[in-house]
PQR file of N, CA, C, O and H, with PARSE charges and radii, in Angstrom:
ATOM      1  N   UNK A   1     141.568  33.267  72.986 -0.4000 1.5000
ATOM      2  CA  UNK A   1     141.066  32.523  71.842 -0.0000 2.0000
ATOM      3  C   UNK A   1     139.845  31.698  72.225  0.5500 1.7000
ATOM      4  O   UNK A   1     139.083  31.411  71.302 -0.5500 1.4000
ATOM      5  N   UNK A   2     139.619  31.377  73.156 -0.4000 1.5000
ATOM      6  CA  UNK A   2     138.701  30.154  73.889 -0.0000 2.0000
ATOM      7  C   UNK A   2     137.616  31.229  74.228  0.5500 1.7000
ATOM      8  O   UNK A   2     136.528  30.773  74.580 -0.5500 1.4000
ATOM      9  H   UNK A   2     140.238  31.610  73.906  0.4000 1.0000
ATOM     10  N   UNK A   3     137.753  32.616  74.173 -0.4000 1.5000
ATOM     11  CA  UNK A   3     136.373  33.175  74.967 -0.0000 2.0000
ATOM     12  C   UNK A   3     135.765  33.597  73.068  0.5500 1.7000
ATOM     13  O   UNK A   3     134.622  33.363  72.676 -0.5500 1.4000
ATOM     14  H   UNK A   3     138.637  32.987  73.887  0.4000 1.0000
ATOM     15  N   UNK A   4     136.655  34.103  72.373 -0.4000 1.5000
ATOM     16  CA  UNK A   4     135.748  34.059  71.059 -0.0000 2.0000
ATOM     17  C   UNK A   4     134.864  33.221  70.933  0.5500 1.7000
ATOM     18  O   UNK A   4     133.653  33.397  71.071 -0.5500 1.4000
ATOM     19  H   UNK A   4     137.583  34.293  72.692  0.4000 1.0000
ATOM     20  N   UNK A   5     135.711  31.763  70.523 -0.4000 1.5000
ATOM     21  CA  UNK A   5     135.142  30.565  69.980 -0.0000 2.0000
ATOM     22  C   UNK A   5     133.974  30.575  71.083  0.5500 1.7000
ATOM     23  O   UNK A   5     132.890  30.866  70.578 -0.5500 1.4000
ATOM     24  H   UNK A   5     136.694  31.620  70.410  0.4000 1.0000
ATOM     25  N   UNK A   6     133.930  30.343  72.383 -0.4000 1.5000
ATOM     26  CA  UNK A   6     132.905  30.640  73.223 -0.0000 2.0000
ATOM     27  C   UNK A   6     131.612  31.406  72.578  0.5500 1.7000
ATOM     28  O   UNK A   6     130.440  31.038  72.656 -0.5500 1.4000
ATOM     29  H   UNK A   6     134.811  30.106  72.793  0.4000 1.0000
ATOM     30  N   UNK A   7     132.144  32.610  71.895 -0.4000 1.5000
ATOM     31  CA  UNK A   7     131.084  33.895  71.626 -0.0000 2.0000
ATOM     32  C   UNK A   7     130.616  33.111  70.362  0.5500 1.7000
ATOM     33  O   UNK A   7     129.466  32.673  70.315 -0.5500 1.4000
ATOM     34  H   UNK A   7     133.096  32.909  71.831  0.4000 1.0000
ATOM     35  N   UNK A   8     131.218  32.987  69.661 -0.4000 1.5000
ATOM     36  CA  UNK A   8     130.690  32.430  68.358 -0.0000 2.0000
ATOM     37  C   UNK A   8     130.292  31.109  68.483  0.5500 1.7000
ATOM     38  O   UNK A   8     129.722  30.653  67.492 -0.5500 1.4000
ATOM     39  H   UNK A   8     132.151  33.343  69.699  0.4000 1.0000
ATOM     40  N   UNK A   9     130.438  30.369  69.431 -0.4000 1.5000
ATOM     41  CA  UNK A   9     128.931  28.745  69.750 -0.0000 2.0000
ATOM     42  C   UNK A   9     128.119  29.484  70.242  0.5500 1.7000
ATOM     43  O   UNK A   9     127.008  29.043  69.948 -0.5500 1.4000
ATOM     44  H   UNK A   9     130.901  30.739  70.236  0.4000 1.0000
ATOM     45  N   UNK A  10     128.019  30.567  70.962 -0.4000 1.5000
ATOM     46  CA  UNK A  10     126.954  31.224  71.443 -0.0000 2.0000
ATOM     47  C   UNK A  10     125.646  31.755  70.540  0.5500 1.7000
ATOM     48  O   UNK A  10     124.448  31.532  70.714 -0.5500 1.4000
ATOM     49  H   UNK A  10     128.922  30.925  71.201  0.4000 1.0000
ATOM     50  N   UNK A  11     126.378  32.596  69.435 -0.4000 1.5000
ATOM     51  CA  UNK A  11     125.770  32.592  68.566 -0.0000 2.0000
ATOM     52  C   UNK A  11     125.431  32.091  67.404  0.5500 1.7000
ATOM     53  O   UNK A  11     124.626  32.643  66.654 -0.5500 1.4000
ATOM     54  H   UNK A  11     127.351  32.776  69.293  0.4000 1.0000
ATOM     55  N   UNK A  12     126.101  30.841  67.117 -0.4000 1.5000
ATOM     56  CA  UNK A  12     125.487  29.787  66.463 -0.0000 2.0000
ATOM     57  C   UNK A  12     124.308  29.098  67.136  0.5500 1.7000
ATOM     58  O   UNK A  12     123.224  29.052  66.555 -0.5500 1.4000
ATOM     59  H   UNK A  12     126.755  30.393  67.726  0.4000 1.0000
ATOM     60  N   UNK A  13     124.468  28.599  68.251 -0.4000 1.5000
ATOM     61  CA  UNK A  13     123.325  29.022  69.268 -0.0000 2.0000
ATOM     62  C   UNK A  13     122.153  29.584  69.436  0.5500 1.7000
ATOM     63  O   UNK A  13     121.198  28.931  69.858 -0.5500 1.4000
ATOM     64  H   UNK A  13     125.349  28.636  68.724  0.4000 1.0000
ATOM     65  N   UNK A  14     122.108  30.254  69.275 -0.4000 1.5000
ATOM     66  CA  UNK A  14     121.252  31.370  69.161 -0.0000 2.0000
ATOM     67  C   UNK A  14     120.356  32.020  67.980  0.5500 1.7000
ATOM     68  O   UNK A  14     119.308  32.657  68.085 -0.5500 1.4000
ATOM     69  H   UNK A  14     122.884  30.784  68.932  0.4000 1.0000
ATOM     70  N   UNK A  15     120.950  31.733  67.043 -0.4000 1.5000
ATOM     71  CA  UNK A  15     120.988  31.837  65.969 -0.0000 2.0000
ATOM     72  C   UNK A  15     120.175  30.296  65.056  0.5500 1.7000
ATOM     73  O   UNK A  15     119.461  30.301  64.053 -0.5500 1.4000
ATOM     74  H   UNK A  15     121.802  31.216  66.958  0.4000 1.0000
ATOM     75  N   UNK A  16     120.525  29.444  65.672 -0.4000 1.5000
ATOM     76  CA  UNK A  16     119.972  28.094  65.642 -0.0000 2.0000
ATOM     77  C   UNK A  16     118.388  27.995  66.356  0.5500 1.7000
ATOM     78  O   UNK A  16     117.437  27.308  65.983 -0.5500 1.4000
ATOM     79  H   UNK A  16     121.105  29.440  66.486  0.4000 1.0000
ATOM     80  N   UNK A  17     118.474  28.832  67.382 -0.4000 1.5000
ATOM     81  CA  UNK A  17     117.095  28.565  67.829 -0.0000 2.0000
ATOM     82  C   UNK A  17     116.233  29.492  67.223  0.5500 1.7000
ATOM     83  O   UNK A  17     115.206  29.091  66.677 -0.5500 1.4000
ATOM     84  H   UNK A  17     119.247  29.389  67.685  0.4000 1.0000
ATOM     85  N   UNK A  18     116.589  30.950  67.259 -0.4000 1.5000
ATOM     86  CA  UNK A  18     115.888  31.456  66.215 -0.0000 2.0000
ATOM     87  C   UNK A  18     114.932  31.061  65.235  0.5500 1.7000
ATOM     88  O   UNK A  18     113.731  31.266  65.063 -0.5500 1.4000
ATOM     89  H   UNK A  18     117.423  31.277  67.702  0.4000 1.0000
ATOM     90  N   UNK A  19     115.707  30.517  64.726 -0.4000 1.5000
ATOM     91  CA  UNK A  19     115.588  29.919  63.413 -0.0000 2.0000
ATOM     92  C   UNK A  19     114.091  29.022  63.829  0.5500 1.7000
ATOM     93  O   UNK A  19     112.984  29.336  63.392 -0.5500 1.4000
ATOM     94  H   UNK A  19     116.683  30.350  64.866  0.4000 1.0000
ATOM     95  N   UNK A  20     114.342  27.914  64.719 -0.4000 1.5000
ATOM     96  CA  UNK A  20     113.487  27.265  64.988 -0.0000 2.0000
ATOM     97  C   UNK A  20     112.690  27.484  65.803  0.5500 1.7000
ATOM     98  O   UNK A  20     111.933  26.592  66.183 -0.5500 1.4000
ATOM     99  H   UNK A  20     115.241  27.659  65.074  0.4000 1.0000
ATOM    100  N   UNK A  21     112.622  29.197  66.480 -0.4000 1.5000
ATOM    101  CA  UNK A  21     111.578  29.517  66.909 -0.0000 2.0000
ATOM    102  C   UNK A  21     110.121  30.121  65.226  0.5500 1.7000
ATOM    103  O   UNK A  21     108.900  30.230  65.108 -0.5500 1.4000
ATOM    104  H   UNK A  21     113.237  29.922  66.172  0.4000 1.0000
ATOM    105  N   UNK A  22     110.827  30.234  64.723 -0.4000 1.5000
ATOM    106  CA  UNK A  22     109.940  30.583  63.512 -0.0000 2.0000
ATOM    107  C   UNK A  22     109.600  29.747  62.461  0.5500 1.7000
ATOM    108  O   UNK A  22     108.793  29.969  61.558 -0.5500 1.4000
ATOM    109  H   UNK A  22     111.819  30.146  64.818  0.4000 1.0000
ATOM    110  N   UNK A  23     110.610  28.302  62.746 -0.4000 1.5000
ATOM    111  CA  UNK A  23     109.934  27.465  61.708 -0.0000 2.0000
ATOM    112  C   UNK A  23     109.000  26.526  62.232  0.5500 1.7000
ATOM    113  O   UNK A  23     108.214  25.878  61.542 -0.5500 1.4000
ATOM    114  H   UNK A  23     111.266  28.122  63.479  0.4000 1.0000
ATOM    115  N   UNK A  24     109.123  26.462  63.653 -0.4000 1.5000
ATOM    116  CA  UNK A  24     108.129  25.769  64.162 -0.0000 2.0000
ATOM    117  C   UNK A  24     106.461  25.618  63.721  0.5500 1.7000
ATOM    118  O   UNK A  24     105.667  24.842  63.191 -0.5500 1.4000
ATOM    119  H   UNK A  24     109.762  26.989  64.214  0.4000 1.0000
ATOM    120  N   UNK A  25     106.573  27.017  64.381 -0.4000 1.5000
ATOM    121  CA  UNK A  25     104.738  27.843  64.136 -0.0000 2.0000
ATOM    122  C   UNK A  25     104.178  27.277  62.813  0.5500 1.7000
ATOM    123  O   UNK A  25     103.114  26.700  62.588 -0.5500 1.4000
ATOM    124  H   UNK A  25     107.219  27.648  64.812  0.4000 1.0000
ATOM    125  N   UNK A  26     105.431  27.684  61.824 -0.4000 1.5000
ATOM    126  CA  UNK A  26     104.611  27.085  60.449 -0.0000 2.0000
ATOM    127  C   UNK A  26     104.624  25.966  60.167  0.5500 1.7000
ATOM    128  O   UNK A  26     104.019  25.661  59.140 -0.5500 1.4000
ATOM    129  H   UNK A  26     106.295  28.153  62.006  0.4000 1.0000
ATOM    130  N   UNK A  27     105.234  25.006  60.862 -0.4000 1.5000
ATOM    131  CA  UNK A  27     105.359  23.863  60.268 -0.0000 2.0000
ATOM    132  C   UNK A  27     103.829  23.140  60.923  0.5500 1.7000
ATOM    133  O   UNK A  27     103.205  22.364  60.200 -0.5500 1.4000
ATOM    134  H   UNK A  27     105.726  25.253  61.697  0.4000 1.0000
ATOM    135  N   UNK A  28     103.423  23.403  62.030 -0.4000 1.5000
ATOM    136  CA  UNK A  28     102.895  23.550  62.778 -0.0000 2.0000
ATOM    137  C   UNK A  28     101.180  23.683  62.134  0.5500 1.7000
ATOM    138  O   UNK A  28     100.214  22.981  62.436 -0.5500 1.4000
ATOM    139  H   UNK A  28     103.929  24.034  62.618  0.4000 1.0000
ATOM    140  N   UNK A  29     101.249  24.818  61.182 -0.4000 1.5000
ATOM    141  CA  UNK A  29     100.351  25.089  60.665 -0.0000 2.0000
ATOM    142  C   UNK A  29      99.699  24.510  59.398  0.5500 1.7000
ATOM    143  O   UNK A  29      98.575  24.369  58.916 -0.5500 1.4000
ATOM    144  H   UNK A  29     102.033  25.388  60.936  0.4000 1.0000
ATOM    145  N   UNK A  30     101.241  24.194  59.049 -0.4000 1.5000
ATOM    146  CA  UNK A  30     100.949  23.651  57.524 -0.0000 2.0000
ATOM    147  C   UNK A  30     100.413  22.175  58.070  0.5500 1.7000
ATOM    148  O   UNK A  30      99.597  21.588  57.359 -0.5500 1.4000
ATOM    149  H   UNK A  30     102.154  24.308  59.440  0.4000 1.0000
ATOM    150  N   UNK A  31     100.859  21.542  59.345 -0.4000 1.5000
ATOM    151  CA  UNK A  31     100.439  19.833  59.243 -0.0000 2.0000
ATOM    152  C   UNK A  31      99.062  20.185  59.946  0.5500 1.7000
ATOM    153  O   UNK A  31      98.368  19.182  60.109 -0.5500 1.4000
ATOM    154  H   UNK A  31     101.522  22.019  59.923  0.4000 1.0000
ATOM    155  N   UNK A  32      98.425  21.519  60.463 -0.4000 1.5000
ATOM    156  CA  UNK A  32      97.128  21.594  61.016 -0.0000 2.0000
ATOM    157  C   UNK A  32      96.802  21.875  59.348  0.5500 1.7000
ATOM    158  O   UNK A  32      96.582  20.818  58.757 -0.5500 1.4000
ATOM    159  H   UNK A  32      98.989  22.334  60.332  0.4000 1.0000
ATOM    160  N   UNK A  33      96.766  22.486  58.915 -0.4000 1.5000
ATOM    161  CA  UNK A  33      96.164  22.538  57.759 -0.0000 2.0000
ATOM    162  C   UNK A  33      95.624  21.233  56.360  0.5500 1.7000
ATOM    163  O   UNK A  33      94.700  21.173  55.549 -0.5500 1.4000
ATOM    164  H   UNK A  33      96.945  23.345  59.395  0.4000 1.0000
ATOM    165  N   UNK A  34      96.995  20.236  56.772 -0.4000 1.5000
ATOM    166  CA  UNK A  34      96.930  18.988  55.804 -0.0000 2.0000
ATOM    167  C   UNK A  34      95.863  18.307  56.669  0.5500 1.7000
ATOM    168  O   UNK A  34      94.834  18.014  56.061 -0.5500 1.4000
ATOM    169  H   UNK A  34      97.745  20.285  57.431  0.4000 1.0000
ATOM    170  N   UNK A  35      95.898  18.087  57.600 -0.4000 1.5000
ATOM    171  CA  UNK A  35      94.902  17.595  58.670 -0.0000 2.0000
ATOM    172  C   UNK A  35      93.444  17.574  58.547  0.5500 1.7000
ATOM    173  O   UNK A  35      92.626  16.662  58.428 -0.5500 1.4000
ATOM    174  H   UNK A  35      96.734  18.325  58.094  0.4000 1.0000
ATOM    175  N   UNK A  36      93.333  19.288  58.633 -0.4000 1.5000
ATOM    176  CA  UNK A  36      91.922  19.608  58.364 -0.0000 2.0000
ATOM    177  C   UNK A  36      91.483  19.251  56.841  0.5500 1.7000
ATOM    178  O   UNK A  36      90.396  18.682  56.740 -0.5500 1.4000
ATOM    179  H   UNK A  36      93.997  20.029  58.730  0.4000 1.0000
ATOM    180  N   UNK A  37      92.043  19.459  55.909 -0.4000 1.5000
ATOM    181  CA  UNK A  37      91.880  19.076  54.730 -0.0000 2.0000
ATOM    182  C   UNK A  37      91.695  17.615  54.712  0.5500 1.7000
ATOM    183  O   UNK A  37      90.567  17.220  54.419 -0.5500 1.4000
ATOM    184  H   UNK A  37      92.925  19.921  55.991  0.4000 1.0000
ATOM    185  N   UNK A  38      92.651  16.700  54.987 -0.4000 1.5000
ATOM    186  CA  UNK A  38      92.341  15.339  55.256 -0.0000 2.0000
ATOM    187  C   UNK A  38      91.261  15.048  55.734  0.5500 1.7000
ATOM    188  O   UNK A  38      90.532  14.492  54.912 -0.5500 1.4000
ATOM    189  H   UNK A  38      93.568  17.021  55.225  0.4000 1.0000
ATOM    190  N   UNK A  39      90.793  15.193  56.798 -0.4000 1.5000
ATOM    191  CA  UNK A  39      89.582  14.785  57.829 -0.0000 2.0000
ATOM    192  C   UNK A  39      88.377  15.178  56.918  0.5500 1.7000
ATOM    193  O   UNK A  39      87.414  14.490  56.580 -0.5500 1.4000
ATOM    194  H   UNK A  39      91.385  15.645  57.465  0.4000 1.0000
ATOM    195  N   UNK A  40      88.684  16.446  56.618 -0.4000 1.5000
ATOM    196  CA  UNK A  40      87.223  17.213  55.657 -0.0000 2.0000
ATOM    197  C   UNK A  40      86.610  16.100  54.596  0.5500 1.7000
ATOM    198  O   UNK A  40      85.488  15.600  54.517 -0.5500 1.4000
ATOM    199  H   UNK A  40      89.466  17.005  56.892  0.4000 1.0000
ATOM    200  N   UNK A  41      87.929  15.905  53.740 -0.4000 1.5000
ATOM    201  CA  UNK A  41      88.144  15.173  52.394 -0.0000 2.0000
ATOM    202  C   UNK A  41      87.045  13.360  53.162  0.5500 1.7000
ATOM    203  O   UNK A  41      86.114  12.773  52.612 -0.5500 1.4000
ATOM    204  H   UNK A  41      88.841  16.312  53.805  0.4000 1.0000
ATOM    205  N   UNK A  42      87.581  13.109  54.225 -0.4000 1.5000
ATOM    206  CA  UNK A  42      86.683  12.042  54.917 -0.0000 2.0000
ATOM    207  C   UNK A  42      85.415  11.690  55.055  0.5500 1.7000
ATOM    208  O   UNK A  42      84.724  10.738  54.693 -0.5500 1.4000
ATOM    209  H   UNK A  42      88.338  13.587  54.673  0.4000 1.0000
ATOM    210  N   UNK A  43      85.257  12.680  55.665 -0.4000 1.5000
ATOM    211  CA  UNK A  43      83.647  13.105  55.950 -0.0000 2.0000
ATOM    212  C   UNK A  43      82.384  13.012  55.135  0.5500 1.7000
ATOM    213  O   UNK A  43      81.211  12.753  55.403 -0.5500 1.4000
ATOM    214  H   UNK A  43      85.818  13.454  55.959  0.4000 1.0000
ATOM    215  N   UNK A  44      83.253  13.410  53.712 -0.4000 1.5000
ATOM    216  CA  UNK A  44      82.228  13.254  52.435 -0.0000 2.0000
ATOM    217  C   UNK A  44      82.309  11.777  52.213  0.5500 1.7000
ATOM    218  O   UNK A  44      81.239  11.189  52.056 -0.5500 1.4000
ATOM    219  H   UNK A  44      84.206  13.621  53.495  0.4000 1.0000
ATOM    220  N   UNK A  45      83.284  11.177  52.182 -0.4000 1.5000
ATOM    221  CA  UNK A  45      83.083   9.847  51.948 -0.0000 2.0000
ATOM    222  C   UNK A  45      82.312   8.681  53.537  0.5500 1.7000
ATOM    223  O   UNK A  45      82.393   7.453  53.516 -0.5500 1.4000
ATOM    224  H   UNK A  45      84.153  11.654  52.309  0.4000 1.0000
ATOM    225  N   UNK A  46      81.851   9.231  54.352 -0.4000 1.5000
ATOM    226  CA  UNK A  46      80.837   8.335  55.371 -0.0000 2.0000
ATOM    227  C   UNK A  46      79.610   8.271  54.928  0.5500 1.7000
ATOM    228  O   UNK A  46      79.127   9.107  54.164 -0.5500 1.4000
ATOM    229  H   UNK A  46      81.785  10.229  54.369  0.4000 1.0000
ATOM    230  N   UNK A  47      78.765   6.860  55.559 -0.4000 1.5000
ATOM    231  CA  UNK A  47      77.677   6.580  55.102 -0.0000 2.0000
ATOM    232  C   UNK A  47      76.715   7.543  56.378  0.5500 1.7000
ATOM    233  O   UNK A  47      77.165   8.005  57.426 -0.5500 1.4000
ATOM    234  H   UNK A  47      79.158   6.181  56.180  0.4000 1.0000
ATOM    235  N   UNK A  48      75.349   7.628  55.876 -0.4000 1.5000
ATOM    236  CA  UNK A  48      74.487   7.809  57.048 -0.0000 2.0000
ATOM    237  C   UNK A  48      74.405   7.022  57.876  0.5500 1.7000
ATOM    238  O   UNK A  48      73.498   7.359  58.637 -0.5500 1.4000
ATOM    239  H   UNK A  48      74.983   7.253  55.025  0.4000 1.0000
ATOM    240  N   UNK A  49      74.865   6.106  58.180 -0.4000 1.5000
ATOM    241  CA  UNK A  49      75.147   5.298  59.461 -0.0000 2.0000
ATOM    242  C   UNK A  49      76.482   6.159  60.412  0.5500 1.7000
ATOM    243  O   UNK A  49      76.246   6.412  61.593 -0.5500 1.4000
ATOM    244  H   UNK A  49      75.601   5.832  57.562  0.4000 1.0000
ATOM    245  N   UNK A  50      77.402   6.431  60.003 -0.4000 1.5000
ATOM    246  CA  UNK A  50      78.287   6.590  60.379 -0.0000 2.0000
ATOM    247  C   UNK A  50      78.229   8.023  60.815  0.5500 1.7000
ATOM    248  O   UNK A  50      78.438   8.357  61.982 -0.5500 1.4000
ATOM    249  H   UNK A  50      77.594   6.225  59.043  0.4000 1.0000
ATOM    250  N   UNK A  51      77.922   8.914  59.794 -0.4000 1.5000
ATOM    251  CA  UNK A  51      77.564  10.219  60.519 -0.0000 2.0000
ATOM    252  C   UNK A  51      76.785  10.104  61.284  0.5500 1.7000
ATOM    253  O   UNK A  51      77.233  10.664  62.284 -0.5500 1.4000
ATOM    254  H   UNK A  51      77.752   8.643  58.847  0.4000 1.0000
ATOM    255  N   UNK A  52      75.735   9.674  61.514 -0.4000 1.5000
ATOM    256  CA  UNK A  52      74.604   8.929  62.969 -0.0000 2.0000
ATOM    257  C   UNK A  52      75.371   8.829  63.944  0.5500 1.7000
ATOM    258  O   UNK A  52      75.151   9.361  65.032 -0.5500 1.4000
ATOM    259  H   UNK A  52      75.371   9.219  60.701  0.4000 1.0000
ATOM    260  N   UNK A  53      76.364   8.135  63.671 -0.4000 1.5000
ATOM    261  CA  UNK A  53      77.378   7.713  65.157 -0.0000 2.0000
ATOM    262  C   UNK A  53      78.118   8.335  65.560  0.5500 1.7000
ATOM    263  O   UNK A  53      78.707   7.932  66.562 -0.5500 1.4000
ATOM    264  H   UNK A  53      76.543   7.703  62.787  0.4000 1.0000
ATOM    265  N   UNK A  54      78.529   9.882  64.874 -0.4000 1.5000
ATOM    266  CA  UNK A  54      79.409  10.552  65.324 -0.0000 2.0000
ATOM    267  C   UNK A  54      78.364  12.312  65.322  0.5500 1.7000
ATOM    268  O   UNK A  54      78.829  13.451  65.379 -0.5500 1.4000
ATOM    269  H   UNK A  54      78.050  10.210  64.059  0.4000 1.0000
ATOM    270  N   UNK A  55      77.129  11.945  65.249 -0.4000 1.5000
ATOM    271  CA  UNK A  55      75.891  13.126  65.584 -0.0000 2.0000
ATOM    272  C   UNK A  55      75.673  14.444  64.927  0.5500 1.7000
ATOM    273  O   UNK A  55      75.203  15.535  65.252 -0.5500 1.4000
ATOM    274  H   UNK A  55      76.751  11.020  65.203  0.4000 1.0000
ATOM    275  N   UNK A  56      76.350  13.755  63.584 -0.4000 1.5000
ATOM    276  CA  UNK A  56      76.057  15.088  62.786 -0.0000 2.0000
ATOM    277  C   UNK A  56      75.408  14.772  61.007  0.5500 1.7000
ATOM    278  O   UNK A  56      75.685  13.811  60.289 -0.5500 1.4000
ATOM    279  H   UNK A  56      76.732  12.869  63.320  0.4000 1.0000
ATOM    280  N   UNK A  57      74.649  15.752  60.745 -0.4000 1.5000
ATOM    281  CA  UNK A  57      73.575  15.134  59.390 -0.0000 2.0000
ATOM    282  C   UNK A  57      74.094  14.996  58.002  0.5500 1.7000
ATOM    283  O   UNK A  57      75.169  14.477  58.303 -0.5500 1.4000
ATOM    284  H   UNK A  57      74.423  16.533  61.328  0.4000 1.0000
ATOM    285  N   UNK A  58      74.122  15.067  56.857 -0.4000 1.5000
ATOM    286  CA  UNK A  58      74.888  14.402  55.685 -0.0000 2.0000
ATOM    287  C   UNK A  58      74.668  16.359  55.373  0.5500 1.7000
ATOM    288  O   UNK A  58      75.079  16.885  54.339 -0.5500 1.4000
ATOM    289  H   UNK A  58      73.249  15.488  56.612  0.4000 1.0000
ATOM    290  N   UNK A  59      74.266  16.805  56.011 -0.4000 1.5000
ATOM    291  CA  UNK A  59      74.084  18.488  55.417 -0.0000 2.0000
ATOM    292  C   UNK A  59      75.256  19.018  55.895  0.5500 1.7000
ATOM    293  O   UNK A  59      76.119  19.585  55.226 -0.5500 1.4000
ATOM    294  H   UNK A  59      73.931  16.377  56.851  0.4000 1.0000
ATOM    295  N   UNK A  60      75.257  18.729  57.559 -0.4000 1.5000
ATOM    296  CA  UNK A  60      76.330  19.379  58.073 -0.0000 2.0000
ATOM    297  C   UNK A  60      77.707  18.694  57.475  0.5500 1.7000
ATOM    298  O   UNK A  60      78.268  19.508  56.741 -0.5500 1.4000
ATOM    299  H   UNK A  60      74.556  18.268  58.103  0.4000 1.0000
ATOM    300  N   UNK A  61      78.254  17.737  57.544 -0.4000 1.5000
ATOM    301  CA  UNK A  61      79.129  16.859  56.924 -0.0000 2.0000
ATOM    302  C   UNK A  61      79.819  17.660  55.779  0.5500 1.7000
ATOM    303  O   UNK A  61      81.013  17.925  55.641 -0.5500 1.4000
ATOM    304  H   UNK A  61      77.799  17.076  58.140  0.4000 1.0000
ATOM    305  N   UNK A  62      78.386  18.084  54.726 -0.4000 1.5000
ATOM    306  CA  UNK A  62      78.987  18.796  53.417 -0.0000 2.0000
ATOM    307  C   UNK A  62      79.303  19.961  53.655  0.5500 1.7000
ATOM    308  O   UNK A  62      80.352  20.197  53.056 -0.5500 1.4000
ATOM    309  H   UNK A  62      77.416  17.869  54.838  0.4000 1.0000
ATOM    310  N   UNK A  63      78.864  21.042  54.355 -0.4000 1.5000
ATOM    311  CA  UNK A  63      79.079  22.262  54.849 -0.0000 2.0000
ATOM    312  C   UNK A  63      80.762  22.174  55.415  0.5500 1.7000
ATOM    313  O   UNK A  63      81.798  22.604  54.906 -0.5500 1.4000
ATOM    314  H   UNK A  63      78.011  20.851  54.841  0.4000 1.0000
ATOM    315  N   UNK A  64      80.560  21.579  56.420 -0.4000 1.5000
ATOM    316  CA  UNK A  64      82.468  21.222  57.231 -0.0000 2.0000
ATOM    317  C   UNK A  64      83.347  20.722  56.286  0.5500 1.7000
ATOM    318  O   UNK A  64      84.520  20.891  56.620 -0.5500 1.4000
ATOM    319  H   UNK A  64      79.719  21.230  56.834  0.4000 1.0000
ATOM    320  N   UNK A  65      83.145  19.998  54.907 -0.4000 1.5000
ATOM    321  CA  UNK A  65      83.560  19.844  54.380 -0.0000 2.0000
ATOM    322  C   UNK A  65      84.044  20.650  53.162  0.5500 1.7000
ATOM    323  O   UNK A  65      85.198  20.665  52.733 -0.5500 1.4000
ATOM    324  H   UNK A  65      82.192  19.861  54.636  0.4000 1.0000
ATOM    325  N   UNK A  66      82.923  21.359  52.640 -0.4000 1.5000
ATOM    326  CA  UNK A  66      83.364  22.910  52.010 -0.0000 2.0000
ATOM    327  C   UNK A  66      84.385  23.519  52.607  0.5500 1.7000
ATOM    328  O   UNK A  66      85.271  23.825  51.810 -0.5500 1.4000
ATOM    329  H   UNK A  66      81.985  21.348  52.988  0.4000 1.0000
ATOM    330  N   UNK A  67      84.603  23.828  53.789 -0.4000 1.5000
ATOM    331  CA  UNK A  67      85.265  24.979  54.320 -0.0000 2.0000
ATOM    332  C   UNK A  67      86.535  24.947  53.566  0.5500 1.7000
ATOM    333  O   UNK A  67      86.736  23.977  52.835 -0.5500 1.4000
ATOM    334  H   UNK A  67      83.883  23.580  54.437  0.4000 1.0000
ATOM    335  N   UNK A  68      87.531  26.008  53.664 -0.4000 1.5000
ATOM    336  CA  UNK A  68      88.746  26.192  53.015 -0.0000 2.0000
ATOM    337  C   UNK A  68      89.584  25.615  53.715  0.5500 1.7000
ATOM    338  O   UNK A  68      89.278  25.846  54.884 -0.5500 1.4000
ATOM    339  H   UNK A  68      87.368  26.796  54.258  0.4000 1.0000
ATOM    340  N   UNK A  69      90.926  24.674  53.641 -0.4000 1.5000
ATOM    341  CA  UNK A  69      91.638  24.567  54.783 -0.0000 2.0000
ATOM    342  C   UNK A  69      92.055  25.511  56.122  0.5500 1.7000
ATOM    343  O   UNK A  69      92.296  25.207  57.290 -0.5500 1.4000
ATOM    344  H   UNK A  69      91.174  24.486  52.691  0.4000 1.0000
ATOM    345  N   UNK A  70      92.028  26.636  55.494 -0.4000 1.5000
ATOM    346  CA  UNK A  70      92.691  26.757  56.883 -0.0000 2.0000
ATOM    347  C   UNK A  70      91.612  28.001  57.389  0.5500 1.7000
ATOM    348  O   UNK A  70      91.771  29.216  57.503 -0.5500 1.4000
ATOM    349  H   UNK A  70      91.832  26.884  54.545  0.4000 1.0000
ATOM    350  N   UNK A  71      90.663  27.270  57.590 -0.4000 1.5000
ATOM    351  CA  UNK A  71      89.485  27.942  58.155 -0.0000 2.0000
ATOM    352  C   UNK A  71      88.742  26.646  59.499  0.5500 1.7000
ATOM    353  O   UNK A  71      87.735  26.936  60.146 -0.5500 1.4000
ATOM    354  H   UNK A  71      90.534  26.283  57.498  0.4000 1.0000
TER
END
């Protein structure tokens, strides 16, 4: 009886990581994705001072900011 129950934590186990070998990646992706969207969404709102300080022009800014999230 003890080597079943054994087999079956095993594969609850197993079965458990699974799982969280595949929800990882996306979860993964989706908070890189809110991210990039966030930061983008930023960018448009800096002054030309500020893009100055971080070396990029109010052209490029809007361009990086176009992009699609998950590009």
């Amino acid at each position: 009886m003890q080597n079943i129950q054994s087999i079956q934590n095993t594969q609850i186990t197993n079965s458990t990581i699974f799982k969280e070998d595949l929800i990882k990646p996306s979860l993964f992706k989706i908070k890189l994705f809110m991210r990039r969207h966030h930061t983008r969404k930023l960018l448009t709102g800096l002054s030309a001072e500020q893009l100055n300080d971080i070396g990029i022009s109010r052209d490029q800014a809007l361009e990086e900011a176009l992009k699609p999230f998950w590009k």
